[in-house]
N, C-alpha and C positions, 0 to 999 in steps of 0.2 A: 799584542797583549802588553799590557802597563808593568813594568817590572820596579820593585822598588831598587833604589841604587843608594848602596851606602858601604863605606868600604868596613864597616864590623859587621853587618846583614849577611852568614854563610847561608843559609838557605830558608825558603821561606814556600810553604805553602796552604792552602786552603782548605778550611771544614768547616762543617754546620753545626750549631749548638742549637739544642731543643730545650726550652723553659717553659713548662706548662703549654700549655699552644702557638709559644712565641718560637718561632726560628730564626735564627741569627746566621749570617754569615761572616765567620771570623776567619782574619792572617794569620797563621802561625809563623814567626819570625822567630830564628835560631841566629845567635850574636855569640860571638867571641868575649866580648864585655863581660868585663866583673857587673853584679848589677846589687849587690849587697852593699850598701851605703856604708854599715861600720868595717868593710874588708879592704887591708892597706892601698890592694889596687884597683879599687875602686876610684873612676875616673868619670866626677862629673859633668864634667864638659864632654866629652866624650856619647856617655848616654842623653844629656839633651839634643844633642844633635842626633843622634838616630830618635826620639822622640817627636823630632820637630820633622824630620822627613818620610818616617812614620805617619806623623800627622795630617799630612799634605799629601801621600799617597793614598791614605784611605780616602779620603777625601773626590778621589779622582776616579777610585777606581771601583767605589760602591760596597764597598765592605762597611759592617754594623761595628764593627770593631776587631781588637788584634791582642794577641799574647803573646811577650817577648819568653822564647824559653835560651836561658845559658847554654853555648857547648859544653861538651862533657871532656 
């Protein structure tokens, strides 16, 4: 199984979203990342790169799309 590899990526796993007749297969990705752009630790270099291999794992691994949610 394809695992995404990113060292701010804590956990990640899989659901389906239902839109009208449409089903989607979405990542749900849980990050450490600040992801609020005006919050001081906010680090963008940091989140493009989980973006970018984001990117490139959906890509591989058949998913319709992903949602990054914050730790708590």
């Amino acid at each position: 199984m394809l695992m995404l590899k990113h060292p701010n990526v804590k956990r990640t796993w899989p659901t389906i979203k239902m839109e009208g007749n449409k089903i989607t297969k979405v990542l749900l990705v849980e990050t450490d990342l600040v992801l609020a752009p005006d919050d001081p630790d906010f680090d963008e270099d940091a989140v493009n790169g989980l973006l970018s291999a984001l990117g490139k794992y959906l890509k591989r691994a058949g998913y319709d799309g992903a949602e990054i949610i914050p730790s708590r």
